[in-house]
mmCIF file as Biopython writes it, N, C-alpha, C and O atoms, coordinates in Angstrom:
data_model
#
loop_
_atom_site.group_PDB
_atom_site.id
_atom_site.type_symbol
_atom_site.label_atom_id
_atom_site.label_alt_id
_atom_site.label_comp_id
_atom_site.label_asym_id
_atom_site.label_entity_id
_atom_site.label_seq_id
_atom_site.pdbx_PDB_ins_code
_atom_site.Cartn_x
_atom_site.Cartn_y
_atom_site.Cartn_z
_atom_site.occupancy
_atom_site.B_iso_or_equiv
_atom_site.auth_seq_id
_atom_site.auth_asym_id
_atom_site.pdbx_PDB_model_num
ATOM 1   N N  . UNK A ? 1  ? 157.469 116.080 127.004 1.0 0.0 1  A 1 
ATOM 2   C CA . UNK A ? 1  ? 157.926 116.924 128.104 1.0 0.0 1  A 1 
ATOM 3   C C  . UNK A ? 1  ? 159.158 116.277 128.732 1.0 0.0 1  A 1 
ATOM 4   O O  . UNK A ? 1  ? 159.211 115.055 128.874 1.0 0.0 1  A 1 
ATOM 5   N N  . UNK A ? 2  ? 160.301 117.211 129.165 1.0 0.0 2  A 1 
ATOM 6   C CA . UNK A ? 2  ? 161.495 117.079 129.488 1.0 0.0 2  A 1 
ATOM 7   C C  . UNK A ? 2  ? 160.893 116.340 130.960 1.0 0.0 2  A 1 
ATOM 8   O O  . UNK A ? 2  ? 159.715 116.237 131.304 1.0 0.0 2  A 1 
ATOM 9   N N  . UNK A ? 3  ? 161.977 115.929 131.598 1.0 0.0 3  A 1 
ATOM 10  C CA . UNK A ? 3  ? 162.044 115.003 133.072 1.0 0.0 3  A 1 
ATOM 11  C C  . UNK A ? 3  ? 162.015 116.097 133.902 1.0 0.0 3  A 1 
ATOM 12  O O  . UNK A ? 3  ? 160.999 116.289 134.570 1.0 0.0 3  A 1 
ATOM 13  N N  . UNK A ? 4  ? 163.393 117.207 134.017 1.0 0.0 4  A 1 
ATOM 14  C CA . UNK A ? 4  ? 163.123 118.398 134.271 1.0 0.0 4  A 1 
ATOM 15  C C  . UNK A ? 4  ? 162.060 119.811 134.688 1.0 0.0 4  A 1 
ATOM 16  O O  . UNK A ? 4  ? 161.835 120.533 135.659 1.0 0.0 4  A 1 
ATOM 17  N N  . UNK A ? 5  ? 161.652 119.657 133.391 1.0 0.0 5  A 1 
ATOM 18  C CA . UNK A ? 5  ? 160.409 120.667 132.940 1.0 0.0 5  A 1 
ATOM 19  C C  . UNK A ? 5  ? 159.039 120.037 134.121 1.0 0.0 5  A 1 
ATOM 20  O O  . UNK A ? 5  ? 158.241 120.777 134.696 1.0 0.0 5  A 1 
ATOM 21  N N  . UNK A ? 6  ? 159.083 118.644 134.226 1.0 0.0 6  A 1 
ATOM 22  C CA . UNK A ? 6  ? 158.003 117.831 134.755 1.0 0.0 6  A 1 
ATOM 23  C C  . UNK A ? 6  ? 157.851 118.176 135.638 1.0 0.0 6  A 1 
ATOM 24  O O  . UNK A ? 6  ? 156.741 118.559 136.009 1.0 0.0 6  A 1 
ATOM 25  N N  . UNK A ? 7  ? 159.158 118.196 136.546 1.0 0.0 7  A 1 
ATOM 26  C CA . UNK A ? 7  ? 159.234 118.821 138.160 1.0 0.0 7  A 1 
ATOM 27  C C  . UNK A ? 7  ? 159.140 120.384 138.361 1.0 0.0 7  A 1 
ATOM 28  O O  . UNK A ? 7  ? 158.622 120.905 139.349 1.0 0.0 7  A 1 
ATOM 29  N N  . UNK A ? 8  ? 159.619 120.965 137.465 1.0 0.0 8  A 1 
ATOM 30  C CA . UNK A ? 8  ? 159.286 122.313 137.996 1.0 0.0 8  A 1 
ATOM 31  C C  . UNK A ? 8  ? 157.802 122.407 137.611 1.0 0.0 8  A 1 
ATOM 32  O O  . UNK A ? 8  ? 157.245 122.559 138.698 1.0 0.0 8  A 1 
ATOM 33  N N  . UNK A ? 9  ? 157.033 122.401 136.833 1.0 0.0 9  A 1 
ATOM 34  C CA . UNK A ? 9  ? 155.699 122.531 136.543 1.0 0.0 9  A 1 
ATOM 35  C C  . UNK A ? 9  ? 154.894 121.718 138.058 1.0 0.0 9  A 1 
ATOM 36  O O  . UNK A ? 9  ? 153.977 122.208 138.717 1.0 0.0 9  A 1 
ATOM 37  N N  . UNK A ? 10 ? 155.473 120.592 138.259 1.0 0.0 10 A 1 
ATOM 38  C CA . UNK A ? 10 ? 154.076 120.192 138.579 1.0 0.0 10 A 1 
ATOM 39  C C  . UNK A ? 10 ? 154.628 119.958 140.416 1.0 0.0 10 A 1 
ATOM 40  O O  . UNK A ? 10 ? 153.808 119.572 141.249 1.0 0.0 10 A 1 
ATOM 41  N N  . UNK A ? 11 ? 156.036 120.251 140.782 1.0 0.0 11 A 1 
ATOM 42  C CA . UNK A ? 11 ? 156.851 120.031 141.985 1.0 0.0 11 A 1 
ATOM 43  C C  . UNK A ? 11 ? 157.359 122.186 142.020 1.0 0.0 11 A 1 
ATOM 44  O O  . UNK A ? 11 ? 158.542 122.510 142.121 1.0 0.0 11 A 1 
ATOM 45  N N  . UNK A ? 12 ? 156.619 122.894 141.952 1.0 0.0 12 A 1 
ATOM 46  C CA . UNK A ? 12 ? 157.547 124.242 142.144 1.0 0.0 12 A 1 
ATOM 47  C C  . UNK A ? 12 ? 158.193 124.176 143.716 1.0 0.0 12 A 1 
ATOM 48  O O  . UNK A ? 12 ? 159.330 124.632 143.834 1.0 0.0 12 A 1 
ATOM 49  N N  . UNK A ? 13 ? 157.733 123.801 144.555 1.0 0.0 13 A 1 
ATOM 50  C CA . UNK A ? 13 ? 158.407 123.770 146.189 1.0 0.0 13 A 1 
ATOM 51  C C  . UNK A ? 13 ? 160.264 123.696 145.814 1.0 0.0 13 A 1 
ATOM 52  O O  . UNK A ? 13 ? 161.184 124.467 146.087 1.0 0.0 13 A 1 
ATOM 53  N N  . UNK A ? 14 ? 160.189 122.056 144.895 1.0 0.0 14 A 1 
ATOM 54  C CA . UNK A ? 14 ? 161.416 121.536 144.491 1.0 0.0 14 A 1 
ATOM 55  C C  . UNK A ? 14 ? 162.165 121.960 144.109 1.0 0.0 14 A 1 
ATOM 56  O O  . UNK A ? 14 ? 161.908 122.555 143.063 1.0 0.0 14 A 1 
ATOM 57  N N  . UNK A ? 15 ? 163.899 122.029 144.680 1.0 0.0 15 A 1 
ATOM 58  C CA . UNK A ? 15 ? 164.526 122.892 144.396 1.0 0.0 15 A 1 
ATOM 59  C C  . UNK A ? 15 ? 165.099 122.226 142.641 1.0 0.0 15 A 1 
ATOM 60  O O  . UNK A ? 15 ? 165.163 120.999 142.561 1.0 0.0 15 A 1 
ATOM 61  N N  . UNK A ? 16 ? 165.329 122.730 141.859 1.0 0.0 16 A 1 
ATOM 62  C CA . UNK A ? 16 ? 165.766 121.966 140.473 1.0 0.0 16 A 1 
ATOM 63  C C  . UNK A ? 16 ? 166.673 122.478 140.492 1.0 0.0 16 A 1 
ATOM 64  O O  . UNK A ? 16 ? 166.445 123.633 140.851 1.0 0.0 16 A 1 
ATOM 65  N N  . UNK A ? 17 ? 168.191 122.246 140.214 1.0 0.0 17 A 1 
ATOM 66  C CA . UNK A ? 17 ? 169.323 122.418 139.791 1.0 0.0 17 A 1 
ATOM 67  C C  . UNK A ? 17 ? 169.147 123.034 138.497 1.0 0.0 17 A 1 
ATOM 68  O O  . UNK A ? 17 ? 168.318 122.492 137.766 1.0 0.0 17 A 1 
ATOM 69  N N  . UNK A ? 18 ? 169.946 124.379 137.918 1.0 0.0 18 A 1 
ATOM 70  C CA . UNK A ? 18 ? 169.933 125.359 136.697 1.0 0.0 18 A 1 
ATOM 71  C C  . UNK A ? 18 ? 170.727 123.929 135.604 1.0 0.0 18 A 1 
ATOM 72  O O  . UNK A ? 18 ? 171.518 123.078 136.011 1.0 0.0 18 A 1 
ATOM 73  N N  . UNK A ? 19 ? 170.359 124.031 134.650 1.0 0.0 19 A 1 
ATOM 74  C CA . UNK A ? 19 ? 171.140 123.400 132.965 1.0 0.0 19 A 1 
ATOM 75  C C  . UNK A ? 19 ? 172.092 124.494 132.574 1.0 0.0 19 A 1 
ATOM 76  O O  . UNK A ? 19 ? 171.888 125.687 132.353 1.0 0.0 19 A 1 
ATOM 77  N N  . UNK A ? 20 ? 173.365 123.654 132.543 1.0 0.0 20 A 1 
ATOM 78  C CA . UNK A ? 20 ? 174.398 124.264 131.164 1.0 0.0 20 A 1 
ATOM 79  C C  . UNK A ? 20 ? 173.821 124.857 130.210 1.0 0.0 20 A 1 
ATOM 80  O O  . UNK A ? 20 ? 172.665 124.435 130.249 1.0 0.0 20 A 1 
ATOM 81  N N  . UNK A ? 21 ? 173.893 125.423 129.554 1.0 0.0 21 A 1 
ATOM 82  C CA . UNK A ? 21 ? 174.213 125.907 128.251 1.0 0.0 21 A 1 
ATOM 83  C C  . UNK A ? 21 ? 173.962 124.924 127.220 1.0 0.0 21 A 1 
ATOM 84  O O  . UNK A ? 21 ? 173.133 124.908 126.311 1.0 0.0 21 A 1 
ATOM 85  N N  . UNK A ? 22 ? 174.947 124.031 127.596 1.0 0.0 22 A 1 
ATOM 86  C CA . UNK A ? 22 ? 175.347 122.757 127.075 1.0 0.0 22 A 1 
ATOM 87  C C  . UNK A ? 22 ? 174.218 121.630 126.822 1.0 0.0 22 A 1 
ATOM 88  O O  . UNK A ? 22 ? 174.067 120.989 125.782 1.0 0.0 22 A 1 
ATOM 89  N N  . UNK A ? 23 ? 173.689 121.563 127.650 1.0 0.0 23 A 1 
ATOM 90  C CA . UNK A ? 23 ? 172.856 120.474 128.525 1.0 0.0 23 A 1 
ATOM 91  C C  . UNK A ? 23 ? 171.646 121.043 128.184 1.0 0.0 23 A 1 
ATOM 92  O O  . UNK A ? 23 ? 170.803 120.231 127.802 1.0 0.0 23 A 1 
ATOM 93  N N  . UNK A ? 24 ? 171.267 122.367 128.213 1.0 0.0 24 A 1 
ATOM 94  C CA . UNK A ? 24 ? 169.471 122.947 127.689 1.0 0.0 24 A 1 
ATOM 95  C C  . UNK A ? 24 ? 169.940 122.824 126.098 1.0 0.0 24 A 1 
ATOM 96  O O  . UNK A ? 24 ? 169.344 121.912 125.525 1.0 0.0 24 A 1 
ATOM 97  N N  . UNK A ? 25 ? 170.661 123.382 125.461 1.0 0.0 25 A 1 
ATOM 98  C CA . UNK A ? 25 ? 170.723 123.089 124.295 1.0 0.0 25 A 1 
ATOM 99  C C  . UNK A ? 25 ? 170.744 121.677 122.992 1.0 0.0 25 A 1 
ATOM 100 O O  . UNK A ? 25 ? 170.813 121.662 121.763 1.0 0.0 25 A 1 
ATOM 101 N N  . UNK A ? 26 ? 170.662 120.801 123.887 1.0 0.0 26 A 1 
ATOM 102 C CA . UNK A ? 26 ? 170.235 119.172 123.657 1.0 0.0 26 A 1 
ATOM 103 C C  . UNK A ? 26 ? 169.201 118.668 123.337 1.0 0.0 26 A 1 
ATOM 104 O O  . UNK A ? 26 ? 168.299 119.034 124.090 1.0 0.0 26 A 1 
ATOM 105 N N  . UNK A ? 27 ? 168.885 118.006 122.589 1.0 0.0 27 A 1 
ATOM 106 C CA . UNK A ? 27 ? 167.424 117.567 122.639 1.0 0.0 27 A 1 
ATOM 107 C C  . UNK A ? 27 ? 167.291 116.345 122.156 1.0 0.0 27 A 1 
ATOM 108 O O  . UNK A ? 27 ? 166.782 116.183 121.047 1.0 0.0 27 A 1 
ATOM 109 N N  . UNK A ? 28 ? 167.788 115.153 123.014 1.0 0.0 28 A 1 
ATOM 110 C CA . UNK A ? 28 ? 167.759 113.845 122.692 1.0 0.0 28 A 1 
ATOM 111 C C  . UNK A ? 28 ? 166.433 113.589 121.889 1.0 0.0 28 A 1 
ATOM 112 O O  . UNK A ? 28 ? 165.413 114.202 122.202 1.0 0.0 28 A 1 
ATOM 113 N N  . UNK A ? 29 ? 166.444 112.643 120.808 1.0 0.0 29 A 1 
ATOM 114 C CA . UNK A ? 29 ? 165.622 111.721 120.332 1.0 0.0 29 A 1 
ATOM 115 C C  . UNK A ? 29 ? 165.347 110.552 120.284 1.0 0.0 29 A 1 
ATOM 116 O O  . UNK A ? 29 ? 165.120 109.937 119.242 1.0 0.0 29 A 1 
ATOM 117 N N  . UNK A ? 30 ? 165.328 110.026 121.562 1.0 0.0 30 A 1 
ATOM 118 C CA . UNK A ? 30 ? 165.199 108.624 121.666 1.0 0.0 30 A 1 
ATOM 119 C C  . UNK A ? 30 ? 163.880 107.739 121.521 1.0 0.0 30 A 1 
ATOM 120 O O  . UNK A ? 30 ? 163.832 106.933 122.449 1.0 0.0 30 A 1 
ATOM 121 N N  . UNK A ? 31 ? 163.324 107.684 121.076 1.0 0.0 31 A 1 
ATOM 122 C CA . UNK A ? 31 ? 162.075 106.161 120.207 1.0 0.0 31 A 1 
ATOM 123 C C  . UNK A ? 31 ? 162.481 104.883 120.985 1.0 0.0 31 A 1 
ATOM 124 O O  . UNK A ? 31 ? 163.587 104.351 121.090 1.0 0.0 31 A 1 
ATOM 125 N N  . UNK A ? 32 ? 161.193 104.514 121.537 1.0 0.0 32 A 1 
ATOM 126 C CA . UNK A ? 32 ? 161.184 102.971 121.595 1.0 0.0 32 A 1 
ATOM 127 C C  . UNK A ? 32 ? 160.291 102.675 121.415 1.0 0.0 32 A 1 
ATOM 128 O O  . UNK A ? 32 ? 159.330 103.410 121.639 1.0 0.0 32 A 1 
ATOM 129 N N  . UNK A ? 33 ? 160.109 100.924 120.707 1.0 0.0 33 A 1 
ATOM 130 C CA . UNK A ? 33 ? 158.786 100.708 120.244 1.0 0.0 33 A 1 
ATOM 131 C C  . UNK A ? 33 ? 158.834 99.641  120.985 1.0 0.0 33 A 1 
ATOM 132 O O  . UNK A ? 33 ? 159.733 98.811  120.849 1.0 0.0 33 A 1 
ATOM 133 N N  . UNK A ? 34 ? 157.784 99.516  121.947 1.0 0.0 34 A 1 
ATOM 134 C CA . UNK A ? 34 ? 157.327 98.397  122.895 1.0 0.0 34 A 1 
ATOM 135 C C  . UNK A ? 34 ? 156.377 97.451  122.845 1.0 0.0 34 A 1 
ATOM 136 O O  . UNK A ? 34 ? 155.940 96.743  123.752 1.0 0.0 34 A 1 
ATOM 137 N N  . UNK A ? 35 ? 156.016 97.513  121.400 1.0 0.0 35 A 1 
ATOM 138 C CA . UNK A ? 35 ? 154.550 96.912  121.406 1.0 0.0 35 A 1 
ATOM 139 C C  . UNK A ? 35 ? 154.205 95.674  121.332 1.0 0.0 35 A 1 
ATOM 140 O O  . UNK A ? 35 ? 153.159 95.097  121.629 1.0 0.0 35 A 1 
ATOM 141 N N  . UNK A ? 36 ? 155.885 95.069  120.608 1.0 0.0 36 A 1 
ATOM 142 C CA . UNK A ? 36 ? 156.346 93.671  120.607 1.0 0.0 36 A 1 
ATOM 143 C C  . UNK A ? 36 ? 156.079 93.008  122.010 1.0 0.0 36 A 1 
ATOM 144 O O  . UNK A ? 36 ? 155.377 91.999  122.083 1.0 0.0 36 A 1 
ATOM 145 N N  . UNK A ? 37 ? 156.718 93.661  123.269 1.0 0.0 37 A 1 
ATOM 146 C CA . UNK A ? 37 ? 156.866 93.212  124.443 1.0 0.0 37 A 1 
ATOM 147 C C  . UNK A ? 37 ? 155.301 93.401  124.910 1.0 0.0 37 A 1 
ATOM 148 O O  . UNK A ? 37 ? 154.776 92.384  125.362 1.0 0.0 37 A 1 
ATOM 149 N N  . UNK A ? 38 ? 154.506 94.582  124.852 1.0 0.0 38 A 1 
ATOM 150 C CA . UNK A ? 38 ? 153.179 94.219  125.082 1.0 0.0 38 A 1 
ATOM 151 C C  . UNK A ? 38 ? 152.594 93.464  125.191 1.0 0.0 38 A 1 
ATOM 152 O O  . UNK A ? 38 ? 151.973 92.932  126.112 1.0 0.0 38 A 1 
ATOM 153 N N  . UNK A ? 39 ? 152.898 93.172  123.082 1.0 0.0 39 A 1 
ATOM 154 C CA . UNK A ? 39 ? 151.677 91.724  123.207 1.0 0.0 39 A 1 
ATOM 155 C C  . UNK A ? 39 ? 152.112 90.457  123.402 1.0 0.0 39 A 1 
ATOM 156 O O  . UNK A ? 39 ? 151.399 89.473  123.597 1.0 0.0 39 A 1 
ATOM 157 N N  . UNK A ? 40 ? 153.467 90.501  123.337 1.0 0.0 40 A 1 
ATOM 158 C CA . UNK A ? 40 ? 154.418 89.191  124.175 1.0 0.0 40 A 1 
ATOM 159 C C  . UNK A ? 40 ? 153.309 88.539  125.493 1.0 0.0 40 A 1 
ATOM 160 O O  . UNK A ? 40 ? 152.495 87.620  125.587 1.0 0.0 40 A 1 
ATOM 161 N N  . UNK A ? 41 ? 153.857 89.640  126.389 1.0 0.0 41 A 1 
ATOM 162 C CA . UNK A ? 41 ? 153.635 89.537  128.174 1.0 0.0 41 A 1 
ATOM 163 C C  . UNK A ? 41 ? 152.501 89.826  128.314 1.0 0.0 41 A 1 
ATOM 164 O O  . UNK A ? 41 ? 151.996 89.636  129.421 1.0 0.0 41 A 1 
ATOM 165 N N  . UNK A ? 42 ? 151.556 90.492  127.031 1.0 0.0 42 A 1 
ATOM 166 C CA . UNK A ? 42 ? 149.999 91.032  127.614 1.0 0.0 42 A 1 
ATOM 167 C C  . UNK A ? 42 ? 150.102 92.498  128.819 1.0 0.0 42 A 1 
ATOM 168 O O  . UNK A ? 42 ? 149.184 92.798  129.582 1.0 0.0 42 A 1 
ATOM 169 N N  . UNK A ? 43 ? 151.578 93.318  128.711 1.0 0.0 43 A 1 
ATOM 170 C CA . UNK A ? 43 ? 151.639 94.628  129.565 1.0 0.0 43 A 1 
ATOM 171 C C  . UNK A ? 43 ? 151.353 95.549  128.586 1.0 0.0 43 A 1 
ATOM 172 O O  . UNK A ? 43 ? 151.471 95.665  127.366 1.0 0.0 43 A 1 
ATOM 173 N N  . UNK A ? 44 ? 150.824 96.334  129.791 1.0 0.0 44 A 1 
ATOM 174 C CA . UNK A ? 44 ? 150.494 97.516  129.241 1.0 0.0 44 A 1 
ATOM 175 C C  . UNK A ? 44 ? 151.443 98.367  130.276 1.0 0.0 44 A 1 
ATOM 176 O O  . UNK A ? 44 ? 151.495 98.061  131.467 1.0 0.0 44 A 1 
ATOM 177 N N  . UNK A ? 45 ? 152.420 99.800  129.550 1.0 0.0 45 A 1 
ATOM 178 C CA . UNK A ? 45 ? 153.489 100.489 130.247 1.0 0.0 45 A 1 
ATOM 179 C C  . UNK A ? 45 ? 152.833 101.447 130.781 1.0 0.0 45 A 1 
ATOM 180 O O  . UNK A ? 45 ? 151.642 101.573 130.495 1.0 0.0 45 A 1 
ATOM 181 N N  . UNK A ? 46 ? 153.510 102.403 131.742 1.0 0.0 46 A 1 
ATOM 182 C CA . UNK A ? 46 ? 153.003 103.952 132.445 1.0 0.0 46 A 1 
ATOM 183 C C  . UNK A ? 46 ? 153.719 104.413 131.762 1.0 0.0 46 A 1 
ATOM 184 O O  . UNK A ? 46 ? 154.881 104.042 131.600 1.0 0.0 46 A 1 
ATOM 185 N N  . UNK A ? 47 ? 152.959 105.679 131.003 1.0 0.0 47 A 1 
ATOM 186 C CA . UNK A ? 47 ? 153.235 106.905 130.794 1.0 0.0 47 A 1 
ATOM 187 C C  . UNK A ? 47 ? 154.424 107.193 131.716 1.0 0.0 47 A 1 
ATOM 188 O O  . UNK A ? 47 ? 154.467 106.950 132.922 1.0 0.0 47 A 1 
ATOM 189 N N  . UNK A ? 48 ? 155.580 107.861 130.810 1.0 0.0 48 A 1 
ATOM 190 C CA . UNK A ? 48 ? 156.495 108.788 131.752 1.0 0.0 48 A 1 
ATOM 191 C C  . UNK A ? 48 ? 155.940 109.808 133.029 1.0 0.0 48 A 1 
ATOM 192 O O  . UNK A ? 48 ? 156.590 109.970 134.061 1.0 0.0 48 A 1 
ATOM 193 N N  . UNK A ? 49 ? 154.366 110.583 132.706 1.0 0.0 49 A 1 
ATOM 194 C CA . UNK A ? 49 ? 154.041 111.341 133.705 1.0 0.0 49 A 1 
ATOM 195 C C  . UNK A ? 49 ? 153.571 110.314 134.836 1.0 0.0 49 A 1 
ATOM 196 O O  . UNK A ? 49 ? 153.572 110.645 136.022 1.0 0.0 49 A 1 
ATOM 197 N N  . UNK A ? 50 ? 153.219 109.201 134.454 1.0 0.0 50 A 1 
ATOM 198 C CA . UNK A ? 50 ? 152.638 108.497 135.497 1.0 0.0 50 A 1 
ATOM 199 C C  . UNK A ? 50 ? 153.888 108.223 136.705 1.0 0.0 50 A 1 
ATOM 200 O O  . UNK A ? 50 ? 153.977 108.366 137.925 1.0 0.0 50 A 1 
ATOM 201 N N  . UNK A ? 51 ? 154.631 107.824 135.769 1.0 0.0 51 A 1 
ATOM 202 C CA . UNK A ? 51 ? 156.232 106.822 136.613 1.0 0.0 51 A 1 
ATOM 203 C C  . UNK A ? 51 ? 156.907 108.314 137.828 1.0 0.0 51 A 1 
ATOM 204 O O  . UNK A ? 51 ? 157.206 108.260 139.021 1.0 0.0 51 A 1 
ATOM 205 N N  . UNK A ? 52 ? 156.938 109.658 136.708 1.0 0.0 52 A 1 
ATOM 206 C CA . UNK A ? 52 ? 157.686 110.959 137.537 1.0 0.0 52 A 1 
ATOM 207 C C  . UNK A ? 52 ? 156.772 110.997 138.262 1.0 0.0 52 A 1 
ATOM 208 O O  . UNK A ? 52 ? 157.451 111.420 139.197 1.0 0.0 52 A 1 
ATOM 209 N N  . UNK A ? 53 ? 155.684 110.922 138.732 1.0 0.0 53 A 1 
ATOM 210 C CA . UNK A ? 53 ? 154.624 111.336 139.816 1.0 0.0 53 A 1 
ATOM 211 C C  . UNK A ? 53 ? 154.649 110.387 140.499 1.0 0.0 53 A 1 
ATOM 212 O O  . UNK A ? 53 ? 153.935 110.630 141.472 1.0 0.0 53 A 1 
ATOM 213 N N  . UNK A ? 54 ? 155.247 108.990 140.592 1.0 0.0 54 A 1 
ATOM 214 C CA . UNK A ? 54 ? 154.714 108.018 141.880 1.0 0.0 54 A 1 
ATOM 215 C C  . UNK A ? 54 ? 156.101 108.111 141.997 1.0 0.0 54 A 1 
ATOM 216 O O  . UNK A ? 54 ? 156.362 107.969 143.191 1.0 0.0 54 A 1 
ATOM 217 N N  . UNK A ? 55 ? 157.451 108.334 141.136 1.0 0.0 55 A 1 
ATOM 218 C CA . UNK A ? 55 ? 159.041 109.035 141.706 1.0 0.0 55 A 1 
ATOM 219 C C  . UNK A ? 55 ? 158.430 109.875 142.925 1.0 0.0 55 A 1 
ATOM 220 O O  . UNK A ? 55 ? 158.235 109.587 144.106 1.0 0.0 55 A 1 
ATOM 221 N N  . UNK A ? 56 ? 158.116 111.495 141.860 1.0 0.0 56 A 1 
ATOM 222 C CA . UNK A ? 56 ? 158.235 112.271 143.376 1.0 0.0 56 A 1 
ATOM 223 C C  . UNK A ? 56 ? 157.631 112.515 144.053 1.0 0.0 56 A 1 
ATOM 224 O O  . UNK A ? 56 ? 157.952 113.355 144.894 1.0 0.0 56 A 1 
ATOM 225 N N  . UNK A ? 57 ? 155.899 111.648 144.055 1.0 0.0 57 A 1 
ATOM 226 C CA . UNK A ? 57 ? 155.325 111.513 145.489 1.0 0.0 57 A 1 
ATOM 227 C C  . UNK A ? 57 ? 156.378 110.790 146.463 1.0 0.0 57 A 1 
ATOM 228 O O  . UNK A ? 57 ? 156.754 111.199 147.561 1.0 0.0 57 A 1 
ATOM 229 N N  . UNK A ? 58 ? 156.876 109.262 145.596 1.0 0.0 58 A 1 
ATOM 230 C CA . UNK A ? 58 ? 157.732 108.547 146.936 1.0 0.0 58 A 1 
ATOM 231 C C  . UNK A ? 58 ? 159.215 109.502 147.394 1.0 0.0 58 A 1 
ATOM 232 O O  . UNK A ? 58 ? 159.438 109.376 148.598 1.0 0.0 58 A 1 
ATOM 233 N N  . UNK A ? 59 ? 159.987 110.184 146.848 1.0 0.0 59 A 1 
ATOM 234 C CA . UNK A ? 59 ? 160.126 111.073 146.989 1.0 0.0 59 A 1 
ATOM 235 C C  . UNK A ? 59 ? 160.085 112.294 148.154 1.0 0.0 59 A 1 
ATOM 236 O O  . UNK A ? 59 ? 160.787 112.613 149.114 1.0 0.0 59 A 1 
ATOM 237 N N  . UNK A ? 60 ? 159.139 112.677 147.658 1.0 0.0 60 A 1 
ATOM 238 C CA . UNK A ? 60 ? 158.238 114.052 149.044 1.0 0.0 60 A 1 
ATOM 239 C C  . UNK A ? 60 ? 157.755 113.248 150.199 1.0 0.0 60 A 1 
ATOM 240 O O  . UNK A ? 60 ? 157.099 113.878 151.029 1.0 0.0 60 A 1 
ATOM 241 N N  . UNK A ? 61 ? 157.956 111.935 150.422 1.0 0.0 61 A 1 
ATOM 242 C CA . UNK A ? 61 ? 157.450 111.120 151.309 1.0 0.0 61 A 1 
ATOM 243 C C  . UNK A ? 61 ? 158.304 110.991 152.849 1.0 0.0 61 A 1 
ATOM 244 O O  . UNK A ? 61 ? 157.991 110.690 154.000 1.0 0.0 61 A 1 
ATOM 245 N N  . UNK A ? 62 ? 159.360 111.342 152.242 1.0 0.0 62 A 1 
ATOM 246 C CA . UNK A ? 62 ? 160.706 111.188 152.921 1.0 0.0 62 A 1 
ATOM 247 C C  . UNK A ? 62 ? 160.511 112.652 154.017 1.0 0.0 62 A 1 
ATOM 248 O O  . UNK A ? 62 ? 159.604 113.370 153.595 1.0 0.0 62 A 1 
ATOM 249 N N  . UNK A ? 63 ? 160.917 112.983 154.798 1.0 0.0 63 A 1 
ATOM 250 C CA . UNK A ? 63 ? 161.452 113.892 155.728 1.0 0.0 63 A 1 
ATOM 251 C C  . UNK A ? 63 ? 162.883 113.861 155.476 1.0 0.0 63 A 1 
ATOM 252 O O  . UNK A ? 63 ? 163.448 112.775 155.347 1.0 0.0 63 A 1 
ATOM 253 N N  . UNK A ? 64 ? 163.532 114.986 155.394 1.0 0.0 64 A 1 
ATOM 254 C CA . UNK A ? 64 ? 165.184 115.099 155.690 1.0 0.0 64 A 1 
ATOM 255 C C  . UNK A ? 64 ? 165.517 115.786 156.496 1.0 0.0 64 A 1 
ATOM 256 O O  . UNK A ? 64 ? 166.716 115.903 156.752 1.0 0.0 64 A 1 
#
């Protein structure tokens, strides 16, 4: 799931800025394999949904 897609699904209040043309038509493939560093340091990583949800709770935390 897109970074994007994350917030409107699970943030609808949030206003999301519309994608180019350009920019929806993209579809990076980026891979990383972390498992080296895992068992290096003994970490275990968050899920992308984990990391966007404690983003935009801290985030929605704010008053403007």
């Amino acid at each position: 799931m897109k970074i994007r897609e994350y917030i409107v699904q699970h943030y609808p209040n949030r206003r999301v800025a519309p994608l180019s043309p350009e920019a929806a038509a993209e579809d990076p493939k980026v891979r990383y394999d972390s498992s080296k560093a895992q068992k290096t340091f003994n970490i275990k990583f968050r899920s992308l949904d984990e990391m966007l949800k404690d983003f935009m709770d801290f985030v929605e935390s704010y008053s403007y």
